[in-house]
PDB file of N, CA, C and O in Angstrom:
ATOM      1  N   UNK A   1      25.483   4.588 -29.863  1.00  0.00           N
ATOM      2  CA  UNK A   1      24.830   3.475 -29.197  1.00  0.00           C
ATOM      3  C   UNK A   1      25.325   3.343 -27.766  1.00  0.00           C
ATOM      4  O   UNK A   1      24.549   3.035 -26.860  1.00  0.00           O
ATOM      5  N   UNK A   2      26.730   3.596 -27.545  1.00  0.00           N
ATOM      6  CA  UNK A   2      27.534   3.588 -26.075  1.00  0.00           C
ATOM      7  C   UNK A   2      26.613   4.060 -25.406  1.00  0.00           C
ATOM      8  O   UNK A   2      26.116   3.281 -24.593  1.00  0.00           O
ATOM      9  N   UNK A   3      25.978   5.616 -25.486  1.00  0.00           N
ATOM     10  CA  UNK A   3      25.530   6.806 -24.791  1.00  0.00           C
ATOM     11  C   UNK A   3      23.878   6.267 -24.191  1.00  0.00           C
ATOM     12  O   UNK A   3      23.195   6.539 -23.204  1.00  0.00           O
ATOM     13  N   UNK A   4      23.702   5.270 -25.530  1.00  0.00           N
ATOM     14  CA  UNK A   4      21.964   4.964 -25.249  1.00  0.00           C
ATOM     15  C   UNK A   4      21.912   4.304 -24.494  1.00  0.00           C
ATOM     16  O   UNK A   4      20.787   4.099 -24.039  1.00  0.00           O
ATOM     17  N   UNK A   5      23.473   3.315 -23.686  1.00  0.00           N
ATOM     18  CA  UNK A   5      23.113   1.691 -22.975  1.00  0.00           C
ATOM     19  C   UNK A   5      23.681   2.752 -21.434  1.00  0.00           C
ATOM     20  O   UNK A   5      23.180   2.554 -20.327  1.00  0.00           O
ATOM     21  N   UNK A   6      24.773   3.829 -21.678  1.00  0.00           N
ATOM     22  CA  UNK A   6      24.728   4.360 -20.181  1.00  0.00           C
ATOM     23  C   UNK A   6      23.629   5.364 -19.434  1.00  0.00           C
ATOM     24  O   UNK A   6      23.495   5.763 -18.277  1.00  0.00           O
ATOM     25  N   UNK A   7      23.118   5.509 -20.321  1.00  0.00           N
ATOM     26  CA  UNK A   7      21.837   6.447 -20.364  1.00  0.00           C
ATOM     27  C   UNK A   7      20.951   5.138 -19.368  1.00  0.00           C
ATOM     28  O   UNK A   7      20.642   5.027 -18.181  1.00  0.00           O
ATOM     29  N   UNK A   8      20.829   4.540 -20.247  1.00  0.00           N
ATOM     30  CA  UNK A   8      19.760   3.128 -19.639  1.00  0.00           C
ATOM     31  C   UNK A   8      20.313   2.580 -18.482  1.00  0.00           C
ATOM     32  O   UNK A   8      19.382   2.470 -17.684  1.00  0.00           O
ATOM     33  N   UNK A   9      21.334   2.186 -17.988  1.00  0.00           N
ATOM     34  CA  UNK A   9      22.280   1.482 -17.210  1.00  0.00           C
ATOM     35  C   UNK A   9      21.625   2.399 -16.176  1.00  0.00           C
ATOM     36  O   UNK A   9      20.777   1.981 -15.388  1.00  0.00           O
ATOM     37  N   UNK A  10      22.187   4.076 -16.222  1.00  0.00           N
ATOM     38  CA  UNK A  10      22.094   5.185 -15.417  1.00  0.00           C
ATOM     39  C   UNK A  10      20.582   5.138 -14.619  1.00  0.00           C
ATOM     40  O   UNK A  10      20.345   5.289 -13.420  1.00  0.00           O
ATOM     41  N   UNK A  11      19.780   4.907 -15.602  1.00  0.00           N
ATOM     42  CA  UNK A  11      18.060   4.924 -15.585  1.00  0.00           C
ATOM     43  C   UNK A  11      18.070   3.882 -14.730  1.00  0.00           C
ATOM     44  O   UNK A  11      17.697   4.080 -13.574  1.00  0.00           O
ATOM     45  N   UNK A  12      18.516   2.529 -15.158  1.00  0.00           N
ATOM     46  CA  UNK A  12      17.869   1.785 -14.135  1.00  0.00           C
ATOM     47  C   UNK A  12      18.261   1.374 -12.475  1.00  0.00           C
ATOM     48  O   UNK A  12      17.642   0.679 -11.670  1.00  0.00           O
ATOM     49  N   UNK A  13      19.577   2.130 -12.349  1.00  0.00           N
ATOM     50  CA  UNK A  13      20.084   2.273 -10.936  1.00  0.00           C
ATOM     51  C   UNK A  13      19.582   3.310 -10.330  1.00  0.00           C
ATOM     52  O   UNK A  13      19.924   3.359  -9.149  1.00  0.00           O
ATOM     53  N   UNK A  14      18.914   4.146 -10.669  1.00  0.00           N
ATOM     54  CA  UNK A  14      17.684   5.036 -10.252  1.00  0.00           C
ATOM     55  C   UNK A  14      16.400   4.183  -9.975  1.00  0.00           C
ATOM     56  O   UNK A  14      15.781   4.279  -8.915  1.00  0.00           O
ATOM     57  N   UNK A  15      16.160   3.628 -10.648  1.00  0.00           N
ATOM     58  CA  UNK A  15      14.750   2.845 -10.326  1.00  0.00           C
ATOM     59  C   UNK A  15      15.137   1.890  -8.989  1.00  0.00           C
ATOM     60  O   UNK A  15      14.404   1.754  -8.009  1.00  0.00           O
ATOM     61  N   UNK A  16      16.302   1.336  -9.153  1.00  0.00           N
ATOM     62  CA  UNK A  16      16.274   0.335  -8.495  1.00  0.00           C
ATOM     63  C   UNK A  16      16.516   0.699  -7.046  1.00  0.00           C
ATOM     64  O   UNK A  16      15.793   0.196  -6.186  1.00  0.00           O
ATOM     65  N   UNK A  17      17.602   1.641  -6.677  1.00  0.00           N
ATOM     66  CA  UNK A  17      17.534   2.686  -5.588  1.00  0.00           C
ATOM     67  C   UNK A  17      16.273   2.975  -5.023  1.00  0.00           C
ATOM     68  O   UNK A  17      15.952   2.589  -3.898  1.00  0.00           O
ATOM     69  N   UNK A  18      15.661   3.537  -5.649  1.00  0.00           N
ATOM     70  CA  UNK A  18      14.647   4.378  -4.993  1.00  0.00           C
ATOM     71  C   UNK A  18      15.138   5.510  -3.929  1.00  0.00           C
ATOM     72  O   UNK A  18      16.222   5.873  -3.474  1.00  0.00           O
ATOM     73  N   UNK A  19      13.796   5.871  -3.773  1.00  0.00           N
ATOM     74  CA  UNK A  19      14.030   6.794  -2.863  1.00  0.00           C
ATOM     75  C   UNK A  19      13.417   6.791  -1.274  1.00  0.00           C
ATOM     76  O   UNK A  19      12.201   6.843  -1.088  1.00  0.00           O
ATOM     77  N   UNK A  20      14.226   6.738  -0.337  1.00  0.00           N
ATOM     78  CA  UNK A  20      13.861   6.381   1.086  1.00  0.00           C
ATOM     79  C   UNK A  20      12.451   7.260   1.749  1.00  0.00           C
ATOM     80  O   UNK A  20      12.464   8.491   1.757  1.00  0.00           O
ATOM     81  N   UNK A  21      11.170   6.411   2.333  1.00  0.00           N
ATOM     82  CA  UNK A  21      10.586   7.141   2.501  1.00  0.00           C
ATOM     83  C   UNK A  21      10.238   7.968   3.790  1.00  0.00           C
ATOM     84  O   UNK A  21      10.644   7.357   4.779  1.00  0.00           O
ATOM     85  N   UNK A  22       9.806   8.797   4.015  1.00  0.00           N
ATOM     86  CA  UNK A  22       9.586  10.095   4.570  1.00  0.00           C
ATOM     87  C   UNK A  22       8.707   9.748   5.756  1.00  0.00           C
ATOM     88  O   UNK A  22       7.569   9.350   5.509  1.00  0.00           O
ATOM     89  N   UNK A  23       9.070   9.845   6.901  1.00  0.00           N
ATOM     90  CA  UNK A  23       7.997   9.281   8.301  1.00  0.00           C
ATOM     91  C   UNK A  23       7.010   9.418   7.952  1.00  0.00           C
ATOM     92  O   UNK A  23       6.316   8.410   8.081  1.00  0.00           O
ATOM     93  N   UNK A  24       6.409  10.473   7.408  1.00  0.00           N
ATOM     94  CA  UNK A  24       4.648  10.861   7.407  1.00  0.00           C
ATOM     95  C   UNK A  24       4.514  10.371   6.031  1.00  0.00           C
ATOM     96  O   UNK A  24       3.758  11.229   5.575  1.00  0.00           O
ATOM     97  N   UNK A  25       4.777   9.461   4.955  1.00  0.00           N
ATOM     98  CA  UNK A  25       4.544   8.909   4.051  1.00  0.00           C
ATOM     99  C   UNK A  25       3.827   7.648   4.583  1.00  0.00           C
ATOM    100  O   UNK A  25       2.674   7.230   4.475  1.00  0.00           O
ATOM    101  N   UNK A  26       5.110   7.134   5.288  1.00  0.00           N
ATOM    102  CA  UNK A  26       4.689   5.641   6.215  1.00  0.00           C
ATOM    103  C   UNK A  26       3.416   5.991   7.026  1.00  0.00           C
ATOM    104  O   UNK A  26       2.448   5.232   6.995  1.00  0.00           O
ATOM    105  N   UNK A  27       3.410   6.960   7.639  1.00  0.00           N
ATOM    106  CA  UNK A  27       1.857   6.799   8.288  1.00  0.00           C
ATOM    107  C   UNK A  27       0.643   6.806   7.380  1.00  0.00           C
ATOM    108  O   UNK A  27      -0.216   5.927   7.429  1.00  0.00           O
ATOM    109  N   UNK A  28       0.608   7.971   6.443  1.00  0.00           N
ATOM    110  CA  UNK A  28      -0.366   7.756   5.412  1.00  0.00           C
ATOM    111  C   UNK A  28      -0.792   6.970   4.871  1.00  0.00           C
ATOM    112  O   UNK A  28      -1.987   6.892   4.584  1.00  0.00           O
ATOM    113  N   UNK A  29       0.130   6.115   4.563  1.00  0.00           N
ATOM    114  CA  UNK A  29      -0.159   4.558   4.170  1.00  0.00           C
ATOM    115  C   UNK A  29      -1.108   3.789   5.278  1.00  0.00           C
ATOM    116  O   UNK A  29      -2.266   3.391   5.149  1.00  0.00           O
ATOM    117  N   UNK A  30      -0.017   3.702   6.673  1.00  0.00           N
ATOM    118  CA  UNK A  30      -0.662   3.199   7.795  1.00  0.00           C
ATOM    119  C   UNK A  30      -2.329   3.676   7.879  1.00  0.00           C
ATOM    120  O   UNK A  30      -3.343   2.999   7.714  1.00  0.00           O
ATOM    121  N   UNK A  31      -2.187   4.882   8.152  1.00  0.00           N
ATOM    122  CA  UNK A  31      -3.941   5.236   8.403  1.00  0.00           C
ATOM    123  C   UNK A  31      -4.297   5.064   6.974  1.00  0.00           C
ATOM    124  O   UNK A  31      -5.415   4.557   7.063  1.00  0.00           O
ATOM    125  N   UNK A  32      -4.062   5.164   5.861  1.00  0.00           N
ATOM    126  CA  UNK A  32      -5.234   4.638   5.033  1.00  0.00           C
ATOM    127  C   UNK A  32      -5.485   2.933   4.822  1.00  0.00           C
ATOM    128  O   UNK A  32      -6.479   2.262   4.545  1.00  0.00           O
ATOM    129  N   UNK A  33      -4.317   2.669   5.051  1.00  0.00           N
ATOM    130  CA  UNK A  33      -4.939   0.755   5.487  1.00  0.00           C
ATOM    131  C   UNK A  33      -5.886   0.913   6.625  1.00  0.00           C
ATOM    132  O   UNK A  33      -6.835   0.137   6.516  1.00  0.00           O
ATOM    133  N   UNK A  34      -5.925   1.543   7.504  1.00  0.00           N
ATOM    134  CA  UNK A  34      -6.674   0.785   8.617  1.00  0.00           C
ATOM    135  C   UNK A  34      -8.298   1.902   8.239  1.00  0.00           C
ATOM    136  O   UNK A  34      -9.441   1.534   8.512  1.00  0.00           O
ATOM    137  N   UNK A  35      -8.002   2.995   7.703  1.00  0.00           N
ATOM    138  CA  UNK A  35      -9.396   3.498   7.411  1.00  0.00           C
ATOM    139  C   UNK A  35      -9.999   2.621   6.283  1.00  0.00           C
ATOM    140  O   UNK A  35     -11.204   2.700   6.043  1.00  0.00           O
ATOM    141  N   UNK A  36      -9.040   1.633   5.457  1.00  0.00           N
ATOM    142  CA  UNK A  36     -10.037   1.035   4.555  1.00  0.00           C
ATOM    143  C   UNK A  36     -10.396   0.005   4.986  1.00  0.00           C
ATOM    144  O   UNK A  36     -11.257  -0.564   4.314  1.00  0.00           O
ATOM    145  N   UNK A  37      -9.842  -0.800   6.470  1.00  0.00           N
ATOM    146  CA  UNK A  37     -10.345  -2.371   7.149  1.00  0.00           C
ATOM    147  C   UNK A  37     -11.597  -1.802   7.806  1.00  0.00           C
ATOM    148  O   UNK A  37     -12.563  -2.514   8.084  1.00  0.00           O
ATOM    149  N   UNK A  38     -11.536  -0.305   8.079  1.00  0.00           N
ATOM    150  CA  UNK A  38     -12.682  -0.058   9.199  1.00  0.00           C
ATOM    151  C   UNK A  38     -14.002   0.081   7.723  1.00  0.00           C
ATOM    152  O   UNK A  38     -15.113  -0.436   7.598  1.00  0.00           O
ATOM    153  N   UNK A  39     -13.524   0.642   7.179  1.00  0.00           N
ATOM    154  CA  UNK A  39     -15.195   0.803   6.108  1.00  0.00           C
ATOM    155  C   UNK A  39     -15.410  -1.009   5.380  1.00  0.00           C
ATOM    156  O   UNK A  39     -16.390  -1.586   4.910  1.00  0.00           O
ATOM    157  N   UNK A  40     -14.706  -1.215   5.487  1.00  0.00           N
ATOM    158  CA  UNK A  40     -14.932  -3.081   4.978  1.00  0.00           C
ATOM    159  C   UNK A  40     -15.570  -3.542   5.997  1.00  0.00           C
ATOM    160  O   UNK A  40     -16.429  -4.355   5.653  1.00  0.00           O
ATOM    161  N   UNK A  41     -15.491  -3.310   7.445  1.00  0.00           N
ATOM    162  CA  UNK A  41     -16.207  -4.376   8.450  1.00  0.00           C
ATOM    163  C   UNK A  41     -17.389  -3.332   9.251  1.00  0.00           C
ATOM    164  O   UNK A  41     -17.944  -3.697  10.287  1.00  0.00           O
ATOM    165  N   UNK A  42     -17.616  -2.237   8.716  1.00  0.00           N
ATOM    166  CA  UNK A  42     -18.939  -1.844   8.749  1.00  0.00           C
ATOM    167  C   UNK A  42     -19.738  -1.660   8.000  1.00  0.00           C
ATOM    168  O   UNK A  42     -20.921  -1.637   8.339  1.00  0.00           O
ATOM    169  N   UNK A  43     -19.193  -1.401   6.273  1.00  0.00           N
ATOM    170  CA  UNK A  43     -20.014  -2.054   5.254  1.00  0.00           C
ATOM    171  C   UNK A  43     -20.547  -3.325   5.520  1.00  0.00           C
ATOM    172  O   UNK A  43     -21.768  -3.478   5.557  1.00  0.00           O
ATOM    173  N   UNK A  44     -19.465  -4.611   5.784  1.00  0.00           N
ATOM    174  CA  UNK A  44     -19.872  -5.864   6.090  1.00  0.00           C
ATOM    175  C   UNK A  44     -20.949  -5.647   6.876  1.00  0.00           C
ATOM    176  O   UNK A  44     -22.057  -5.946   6.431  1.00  0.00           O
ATOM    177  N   UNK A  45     -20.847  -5.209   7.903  1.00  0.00           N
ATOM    178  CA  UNK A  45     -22.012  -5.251   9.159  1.00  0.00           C
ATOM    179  C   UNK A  45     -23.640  -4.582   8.646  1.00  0.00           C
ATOM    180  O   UNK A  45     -24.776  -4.912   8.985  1.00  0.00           O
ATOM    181  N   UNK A  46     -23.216  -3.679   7.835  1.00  0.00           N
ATOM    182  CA  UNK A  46     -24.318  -2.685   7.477  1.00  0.00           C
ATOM    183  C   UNK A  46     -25.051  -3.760   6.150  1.00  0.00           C
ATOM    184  O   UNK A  46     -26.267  -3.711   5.964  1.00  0.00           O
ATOM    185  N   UNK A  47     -24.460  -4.374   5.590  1.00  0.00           N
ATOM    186  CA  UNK A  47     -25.109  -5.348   4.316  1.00  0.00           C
ATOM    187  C   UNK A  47     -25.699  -6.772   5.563  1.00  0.00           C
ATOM    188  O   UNK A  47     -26.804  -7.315   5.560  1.00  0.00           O
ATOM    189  N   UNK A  48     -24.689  -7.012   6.374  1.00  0.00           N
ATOM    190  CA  UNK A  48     -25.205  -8.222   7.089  1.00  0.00           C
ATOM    191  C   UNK A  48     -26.563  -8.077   7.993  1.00  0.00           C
ATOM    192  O   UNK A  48     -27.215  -9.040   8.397  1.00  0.00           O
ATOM    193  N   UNK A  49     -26.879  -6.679   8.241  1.00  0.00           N
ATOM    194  CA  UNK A  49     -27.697  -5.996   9.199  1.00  0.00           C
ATOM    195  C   UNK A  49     -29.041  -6.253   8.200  1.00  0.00           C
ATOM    196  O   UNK A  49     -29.911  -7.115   8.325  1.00  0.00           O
ATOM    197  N   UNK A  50     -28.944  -5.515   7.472  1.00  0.00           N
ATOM    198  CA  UNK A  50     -30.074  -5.064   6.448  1.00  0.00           C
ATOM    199  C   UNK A  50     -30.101  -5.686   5.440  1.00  0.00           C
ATOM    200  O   UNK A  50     -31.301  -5.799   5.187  1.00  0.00           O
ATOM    201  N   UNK A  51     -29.359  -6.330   4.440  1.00  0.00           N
ATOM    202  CA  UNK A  51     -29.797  -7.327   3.220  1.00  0.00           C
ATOM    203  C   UNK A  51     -30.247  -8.585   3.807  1.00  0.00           C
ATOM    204  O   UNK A  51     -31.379  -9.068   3.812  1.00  0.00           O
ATOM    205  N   UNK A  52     -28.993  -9.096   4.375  1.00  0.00           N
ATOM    206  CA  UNK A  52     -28.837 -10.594   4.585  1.00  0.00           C
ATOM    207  C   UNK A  52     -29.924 -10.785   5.528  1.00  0.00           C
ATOM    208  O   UNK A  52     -30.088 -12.005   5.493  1.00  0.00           O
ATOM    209  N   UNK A  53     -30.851 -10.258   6.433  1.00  0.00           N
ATOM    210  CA  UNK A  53     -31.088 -10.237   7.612  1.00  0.00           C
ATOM    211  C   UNK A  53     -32.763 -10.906   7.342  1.00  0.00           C
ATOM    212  O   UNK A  53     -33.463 -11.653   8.025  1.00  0.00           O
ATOM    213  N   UNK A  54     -32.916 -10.411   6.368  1.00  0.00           N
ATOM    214  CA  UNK A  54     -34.367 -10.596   5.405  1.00  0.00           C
ATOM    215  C   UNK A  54     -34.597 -11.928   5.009  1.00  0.00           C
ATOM    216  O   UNK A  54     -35.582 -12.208   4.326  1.00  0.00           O
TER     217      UNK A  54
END
């Protein structure tokens, strides 16, 4: 039972650590937030253009 709680103990100071991320991780993130604000406010525009417009 000792082995199962340092096993676990071990496990969760791994999780909790993590692992530091990588410059071009952070951008990927960055450009895919802003490629998904840009398709939200020209979808918006493109539904406001043509549905709503009627």
């Amino acid at each position: 039972m000792a082995d199962r709680d340092q096993l676990h103990d071990a496990h969760a100071v791994e999780i909790e650590q993590g692992e530091p991320w990588e410059p071009w991780e952070t951008r990927l993130v960055l450009w895919s937030l802003a490629i998904g604000v840009v398709v939200l406010v020209i979808g918006g525009w493109i539904v406001h253009a043509t549905i709503l417009s009627h």
